[in-house]
C-alpha positions in Angstrom: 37.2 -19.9 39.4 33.6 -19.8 40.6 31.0 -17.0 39.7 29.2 -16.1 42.7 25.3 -14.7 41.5 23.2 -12.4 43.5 19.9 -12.4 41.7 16.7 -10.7 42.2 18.3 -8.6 45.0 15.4 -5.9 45.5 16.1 -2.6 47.0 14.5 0.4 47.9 16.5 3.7 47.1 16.1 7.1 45.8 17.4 7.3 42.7 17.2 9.6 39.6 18.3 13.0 38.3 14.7 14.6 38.8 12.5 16.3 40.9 9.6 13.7 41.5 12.1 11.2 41.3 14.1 12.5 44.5 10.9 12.1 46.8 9.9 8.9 47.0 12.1 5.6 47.0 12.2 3.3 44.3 12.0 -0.3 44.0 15.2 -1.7 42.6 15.9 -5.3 41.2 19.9 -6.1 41.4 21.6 -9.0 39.6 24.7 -9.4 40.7 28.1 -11.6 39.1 31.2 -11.7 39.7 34.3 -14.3 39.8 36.2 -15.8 43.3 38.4 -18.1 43.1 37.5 -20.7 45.9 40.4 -23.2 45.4 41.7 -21.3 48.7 38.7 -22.0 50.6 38.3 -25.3 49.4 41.9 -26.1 50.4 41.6 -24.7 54.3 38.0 -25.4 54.7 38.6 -22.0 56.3 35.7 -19.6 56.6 38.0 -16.6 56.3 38.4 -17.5 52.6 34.9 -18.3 51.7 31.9 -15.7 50.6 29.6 -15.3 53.4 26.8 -14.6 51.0 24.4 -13.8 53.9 26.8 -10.8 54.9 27.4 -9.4 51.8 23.6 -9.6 50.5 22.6 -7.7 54.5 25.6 -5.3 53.3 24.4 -4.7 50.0 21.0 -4.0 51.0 21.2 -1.9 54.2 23.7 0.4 52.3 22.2 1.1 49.2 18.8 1.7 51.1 20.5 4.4 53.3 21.9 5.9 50.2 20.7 8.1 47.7 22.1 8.0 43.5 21.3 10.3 40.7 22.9 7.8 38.4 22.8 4.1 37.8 26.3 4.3 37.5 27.1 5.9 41.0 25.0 3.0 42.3 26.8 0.3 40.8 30.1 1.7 41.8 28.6 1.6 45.3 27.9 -1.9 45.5 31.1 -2.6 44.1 32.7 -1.2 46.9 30.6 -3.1 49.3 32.0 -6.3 47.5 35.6 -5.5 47.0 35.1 -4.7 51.1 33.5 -7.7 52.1 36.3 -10.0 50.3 37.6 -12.9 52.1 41.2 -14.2 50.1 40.3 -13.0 47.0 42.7 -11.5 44.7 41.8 -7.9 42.6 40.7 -9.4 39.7 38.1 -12.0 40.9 35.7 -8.8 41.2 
């Protein structure tokens, strides 16, 4: 099992519960971590199993900038979906 890392991801998003806090787009910092099990990809050398971490980062970024939160929580559930979407051979619980 491998733990991918996405650090320092910054982001620009609206986020926040009040007023001033819905006009102007913050400046987010993401770490990202979760598991994949690679031992597929490593066995096919077979892109279709592999992480393309240049995807998923473009992914992460372009949707959570077109977005808008009120909580952390909603935002994190969002890029989780991104992930779980952009899986290549992985099984539930690598994420």
């Amino acid at each position: 099992m491998e733990k991918i890392r996405i650090t320092n991801l910054r982001v620009k998003t609206i986020i926040g519960t009040l007023p001033k806090e819905r006009k102007t787009k913050q400046i987010l910092e993401l770490n990202i971590v979760f598991d994949y099990d690679a031992s597929i990809a490593a066995k096919t050398d077979d892109l279709k199993y592999a992480v393309d971490y240049l995807a998923l980062v473009k992914n992460i970024k372009e949707e959570v900038e077109k977005t808008s939160f009120y909580l952390v929580e909603k935002l994190a559930d969002h890029v989780l979906s991104i992930i779980f979407r952009e899986k290549r051979g992985w099984t539930d619980n690598d994420v």
